[in-house]
BAZA-535668 format. One line per field, with one value per residue: x negated, y negated, z of N, C-alpha, C in turn. Coordinates in steps of 0.2 Angstrom, whole numbers, plus 5000, padded with zeros to 4 digits. Atoms other than C-alpha are relative to their C-alpha. Layout:
BAZA-535668
n.c1 = [X,...];
n.c2 = [Y,...];
n.c3 = [Z,...];
ca.c1 = [X,...];
ca.c2 = [Y,...];
ca.c3 = [Z,...];
c.c1 = [X,...];
c.c2 = [Y,...];
c.c3 = [Z,...];
***
This chain:
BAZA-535668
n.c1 = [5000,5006,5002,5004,5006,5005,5000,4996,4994,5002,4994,5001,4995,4999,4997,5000,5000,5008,5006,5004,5006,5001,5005,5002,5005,5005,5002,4997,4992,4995,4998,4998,5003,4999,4993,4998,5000,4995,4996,5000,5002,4995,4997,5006,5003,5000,5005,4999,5005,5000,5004,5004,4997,5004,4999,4991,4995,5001,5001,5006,5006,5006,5006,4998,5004,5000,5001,4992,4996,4999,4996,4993,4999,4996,4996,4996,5000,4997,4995,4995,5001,5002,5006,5003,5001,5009,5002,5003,5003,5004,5004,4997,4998,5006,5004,4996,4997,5006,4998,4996,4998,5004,4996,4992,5000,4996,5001,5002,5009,5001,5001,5001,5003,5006,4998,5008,4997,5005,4998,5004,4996,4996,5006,5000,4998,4991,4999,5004,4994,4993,5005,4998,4993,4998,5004,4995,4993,5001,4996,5002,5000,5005,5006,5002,5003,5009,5004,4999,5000,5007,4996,5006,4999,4998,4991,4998,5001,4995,4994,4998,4995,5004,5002,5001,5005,4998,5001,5000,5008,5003,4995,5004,5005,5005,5000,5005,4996,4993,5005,5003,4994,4999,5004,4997,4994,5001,4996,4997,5003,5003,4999,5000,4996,5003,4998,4994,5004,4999,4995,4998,4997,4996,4995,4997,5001,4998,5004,5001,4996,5001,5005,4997,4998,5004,5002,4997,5000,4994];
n.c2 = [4992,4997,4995,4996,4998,4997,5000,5007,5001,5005,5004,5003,5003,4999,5006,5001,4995,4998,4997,4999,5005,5002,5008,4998,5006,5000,4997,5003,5003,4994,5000,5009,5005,4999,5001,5002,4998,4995,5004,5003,4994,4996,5000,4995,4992,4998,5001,4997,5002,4994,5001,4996,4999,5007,5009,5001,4995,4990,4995,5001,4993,4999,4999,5002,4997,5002,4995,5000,5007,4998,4994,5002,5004,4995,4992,5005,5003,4995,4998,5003,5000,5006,4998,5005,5005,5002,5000,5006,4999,5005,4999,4992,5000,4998,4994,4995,5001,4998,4993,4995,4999,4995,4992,4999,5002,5003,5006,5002,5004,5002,5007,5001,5006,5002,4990,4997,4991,4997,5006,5004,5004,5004,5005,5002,5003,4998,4996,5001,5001,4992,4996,5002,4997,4995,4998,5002,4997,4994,4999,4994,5003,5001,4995,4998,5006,4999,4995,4994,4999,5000,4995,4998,5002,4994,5000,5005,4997,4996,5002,5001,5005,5008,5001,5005,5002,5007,5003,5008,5002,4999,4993,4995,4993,5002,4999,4994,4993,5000,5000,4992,4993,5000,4998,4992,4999,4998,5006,5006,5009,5005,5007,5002,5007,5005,5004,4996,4995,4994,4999,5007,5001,4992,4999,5006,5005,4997,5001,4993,4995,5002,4997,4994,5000,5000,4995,4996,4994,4995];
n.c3 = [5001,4995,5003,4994,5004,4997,4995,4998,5004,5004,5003,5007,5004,5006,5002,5006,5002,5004,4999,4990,5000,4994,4997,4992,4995,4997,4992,4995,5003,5002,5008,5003,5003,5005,5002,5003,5004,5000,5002,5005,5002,5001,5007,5005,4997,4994,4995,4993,4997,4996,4996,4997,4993,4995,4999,5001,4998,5001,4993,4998,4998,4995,5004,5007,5003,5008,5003,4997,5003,5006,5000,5000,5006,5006,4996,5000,5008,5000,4998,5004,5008,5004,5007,5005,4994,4999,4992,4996,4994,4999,4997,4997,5004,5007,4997,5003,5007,5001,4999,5001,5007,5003,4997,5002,5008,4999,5001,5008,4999,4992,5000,4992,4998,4993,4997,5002,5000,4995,4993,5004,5008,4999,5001,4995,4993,4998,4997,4992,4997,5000,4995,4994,4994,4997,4994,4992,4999,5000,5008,5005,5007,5002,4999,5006,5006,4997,5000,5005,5004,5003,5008,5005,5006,5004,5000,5006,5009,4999,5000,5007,5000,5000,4992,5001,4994,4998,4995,5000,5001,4993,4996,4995,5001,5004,5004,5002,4998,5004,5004,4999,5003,5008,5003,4997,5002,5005,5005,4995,5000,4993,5000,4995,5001,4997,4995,4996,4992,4999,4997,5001,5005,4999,4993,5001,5006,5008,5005,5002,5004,5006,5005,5003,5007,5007,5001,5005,5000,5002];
ca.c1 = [4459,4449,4440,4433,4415,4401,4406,4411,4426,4422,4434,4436,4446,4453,4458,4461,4463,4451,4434,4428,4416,4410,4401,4389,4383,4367,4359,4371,4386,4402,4414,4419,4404,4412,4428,4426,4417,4431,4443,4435,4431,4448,4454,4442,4438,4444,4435,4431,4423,4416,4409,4393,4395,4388,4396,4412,4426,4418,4411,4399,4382,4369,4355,4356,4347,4346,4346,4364,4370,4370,4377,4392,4391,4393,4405,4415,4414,4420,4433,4442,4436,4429,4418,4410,4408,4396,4388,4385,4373,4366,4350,4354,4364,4353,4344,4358,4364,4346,4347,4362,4361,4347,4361,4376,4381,4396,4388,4388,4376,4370,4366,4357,4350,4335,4335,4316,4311,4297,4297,4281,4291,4299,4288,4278,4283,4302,4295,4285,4300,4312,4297,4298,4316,4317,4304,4319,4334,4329,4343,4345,4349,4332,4322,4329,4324,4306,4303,4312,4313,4299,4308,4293,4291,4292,4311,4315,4308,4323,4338,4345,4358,4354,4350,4351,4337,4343,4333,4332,4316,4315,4322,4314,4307,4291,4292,4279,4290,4305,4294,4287,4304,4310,4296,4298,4314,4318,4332,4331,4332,4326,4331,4323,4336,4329,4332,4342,4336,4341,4358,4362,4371,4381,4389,4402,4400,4406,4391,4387,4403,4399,4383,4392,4403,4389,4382,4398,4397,4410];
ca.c2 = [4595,4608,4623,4638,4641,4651,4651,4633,4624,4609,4594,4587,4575,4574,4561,4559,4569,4579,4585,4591,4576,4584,4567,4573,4558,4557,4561,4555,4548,4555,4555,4535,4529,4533,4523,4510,4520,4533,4519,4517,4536,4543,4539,4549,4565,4574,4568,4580,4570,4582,4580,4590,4601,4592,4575,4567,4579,4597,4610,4603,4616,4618,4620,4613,4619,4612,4629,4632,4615,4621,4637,4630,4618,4635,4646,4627,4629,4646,4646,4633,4640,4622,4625,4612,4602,4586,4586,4569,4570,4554,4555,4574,4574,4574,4586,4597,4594,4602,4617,4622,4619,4631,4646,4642,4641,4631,4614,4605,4591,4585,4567,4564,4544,4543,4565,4569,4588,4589,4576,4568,4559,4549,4532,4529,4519,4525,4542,4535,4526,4543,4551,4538,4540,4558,4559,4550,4556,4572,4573,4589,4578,4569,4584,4589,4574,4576,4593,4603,4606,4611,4614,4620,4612,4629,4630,4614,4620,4632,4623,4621,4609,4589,4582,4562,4555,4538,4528,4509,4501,4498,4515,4524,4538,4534,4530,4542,4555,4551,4551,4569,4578,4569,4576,4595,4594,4603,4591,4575,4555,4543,4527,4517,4502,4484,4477,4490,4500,4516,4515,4497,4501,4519,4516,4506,4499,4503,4501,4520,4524,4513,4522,4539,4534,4528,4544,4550,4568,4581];
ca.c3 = [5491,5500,5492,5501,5491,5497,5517,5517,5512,5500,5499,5483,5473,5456,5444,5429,5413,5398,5400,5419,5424,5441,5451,5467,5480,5488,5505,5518,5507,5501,5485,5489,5482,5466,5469,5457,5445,5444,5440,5423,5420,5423,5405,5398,5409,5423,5438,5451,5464,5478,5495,5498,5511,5529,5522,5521,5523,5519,5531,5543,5545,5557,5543,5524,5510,5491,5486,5495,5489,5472,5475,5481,5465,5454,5465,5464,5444,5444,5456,5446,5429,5424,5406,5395,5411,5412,5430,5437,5452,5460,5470,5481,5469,5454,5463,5463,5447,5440,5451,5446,5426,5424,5431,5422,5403,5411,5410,5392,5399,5416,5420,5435,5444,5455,5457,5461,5461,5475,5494,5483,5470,5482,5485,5498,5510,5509,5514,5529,5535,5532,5544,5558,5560,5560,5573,5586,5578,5571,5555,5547,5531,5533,5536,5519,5510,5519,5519,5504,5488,5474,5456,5446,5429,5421,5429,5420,5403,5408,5406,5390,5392,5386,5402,5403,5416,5424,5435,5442,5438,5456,5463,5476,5467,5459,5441,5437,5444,5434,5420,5422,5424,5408,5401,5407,5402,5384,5378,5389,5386,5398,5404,5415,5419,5422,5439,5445,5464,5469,5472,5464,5449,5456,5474,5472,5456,5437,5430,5431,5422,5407,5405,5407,5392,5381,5381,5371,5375,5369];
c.c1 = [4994,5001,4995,4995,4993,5000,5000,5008,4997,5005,4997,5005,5001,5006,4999,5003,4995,4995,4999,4996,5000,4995,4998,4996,4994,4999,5006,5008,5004,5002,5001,4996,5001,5005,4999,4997,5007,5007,4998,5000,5006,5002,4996,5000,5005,4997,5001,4995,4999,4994,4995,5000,4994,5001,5005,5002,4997,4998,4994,4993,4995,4994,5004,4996,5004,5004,5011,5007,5003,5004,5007,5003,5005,5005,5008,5004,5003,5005,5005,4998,4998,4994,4999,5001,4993,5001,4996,4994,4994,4995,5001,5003,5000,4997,5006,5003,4993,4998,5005,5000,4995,5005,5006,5000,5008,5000,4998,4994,5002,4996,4997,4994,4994,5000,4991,4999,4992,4998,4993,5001,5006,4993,4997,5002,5008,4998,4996,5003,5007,4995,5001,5006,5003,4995,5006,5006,5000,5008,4999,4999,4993,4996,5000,4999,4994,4998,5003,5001,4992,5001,4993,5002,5003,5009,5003,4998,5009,5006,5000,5005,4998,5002,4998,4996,5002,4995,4999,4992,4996,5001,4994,4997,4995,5001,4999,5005,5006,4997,4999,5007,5003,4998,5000,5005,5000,5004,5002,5000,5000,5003,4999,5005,4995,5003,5006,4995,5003,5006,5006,5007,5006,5004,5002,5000,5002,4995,4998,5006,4999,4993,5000,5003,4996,4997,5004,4999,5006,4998];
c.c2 = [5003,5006,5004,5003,5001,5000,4992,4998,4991,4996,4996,4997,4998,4995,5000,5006,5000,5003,5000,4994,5003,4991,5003,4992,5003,5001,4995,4994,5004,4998,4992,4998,4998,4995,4995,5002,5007,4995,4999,5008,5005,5000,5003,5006,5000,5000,5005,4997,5006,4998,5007,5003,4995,4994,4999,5005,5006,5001,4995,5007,4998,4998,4997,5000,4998,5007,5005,4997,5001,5008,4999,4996,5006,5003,4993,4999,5004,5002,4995,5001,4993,5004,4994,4992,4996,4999,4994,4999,4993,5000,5010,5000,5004,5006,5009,5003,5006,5006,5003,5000,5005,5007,5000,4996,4994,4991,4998,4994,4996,4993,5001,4992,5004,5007,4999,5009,5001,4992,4994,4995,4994,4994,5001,5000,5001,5008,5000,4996,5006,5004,4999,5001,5006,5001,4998,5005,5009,5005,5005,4996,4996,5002,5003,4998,5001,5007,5005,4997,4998,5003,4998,4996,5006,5002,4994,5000,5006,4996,4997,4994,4992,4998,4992,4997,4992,4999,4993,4999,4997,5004,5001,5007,4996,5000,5006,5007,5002,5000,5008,5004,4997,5003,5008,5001,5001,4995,4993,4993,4998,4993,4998,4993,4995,4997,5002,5004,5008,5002,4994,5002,5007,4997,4993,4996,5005,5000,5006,5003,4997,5003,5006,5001,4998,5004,5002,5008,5004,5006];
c.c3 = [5003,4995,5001,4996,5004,5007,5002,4998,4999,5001,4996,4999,4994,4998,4992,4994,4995,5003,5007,4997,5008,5003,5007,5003,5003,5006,5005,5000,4998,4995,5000,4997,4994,4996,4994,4993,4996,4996,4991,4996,4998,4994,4997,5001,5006,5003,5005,5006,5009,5008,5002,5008,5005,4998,4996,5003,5000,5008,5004,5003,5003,4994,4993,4996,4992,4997,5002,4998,4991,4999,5001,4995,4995,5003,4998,4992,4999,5002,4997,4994,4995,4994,4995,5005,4999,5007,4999,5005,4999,5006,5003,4995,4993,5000,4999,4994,4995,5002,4997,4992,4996,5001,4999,4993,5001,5000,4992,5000,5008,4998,5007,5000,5005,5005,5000,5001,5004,5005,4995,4998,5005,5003,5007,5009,5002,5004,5007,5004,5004,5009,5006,5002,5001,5006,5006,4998,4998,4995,4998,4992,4996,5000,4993,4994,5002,4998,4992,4993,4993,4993,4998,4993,4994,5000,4996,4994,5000,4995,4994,4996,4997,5007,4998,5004,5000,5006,4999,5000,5007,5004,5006,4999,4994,4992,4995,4998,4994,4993,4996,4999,4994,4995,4998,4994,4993,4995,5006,4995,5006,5001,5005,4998,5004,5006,5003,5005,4998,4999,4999,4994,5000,5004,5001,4995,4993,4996,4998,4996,4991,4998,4999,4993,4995,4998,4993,5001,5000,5002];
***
């Protein structure tokens, strides 16, 4: 399905029934990475799986901006009157998922894996890699993992919602980092997972949906 928000058009896909569960992918993936969690999800929640604009199916744009990406998140919330929604978001994702729970009372709790909230908080040697390749190719996607976003602590005291923090004990964002916005946050839990990466226990695996359901969120 497609869904014209904020001067794009969104495509998304829906499954199951009960509670909205939006799910957002990360830099450079789209909804499939969800397929075999969504198999386990649909009995429980309404799945809206959503390709962020520039990937997969949506709109493709010159420029991409966090701060746009979540806009479209709400306008997405609004034009289909979703309310008491959990917001999924894995890596970008998370990212998004964070912007957007501070400016809307339509999310009941947001969950975000391996979400950093400033280019710092990702490790190393992942962002001295990200560097090298945009210097040939020149990716708008990796200039927005390189160059943007800088959510203040103070905006994270904002948001009201319980807020679940996931990451792999090997992920690609520093500990630390995943640590600090836990921390910030006004109603969060933590979990780091043992001997899970960035991306091991989400894309393409059910393993994120069984740690959706143990939450329990009504």
């Amino acid at each position: 399905m497609i869904l014209s928000v904020n001067g794009v058009s969104l495509y998304y896909e829906k499954h199951g029934q009960g509670q909205p569960l939006i799910m957002v992918h990360g830099n450079g993936e789209d909804h499939t990475i969800f397929d075999q969690a969504v198999e386990k999800l649909r009995a429980h929640y309404t799945c809206y799986l959503i390709d962020s604009r520039d990937h997969g199916n949506s709109s493709k744009t010159n420029h991409l901006h966090y701060e746009d990406m979540a806009q479209d998140m709400l306008e997405f919330m609004e034009r289909l009157q979703l309310d008491h929604v959990i917001f999924y978001g894995f890596s970008d994702g998370g990212i998004i998922g964070l912007l957007v729970a501070g400016k809307t009372d339509r999310i009941k709790a947001l969950i975000i894996s391996g979400a950093n909230t400033d280019p710092s908080g990702i490790k190393p040697w992942f962002r001295r890699a990200t560097q090298w390749i945009y210097r040939f190719h020149k990716d708008e996607k990796l200039a927005l993992m390189l160059n943007e976003l800088h959510i203040s602590e103070e905006y994270l005291q904002t948001i009201s919602c319980p807020v679940y923090v996931l990451a792999g004990s090997k992920d690609l964002i520093l500990e630390s980092h995943t640590n600090a916005i836990a921390k910030a946050l006004p109603h969060s839990s933590l979990c780091i997972i043992p001997n899970e990466g960035h991306g091991s226990y989400i894309v393409h695996s059910d393993k994120i949906a069984d740690w959706i359901l143990s939450f329990r969120i009504t």
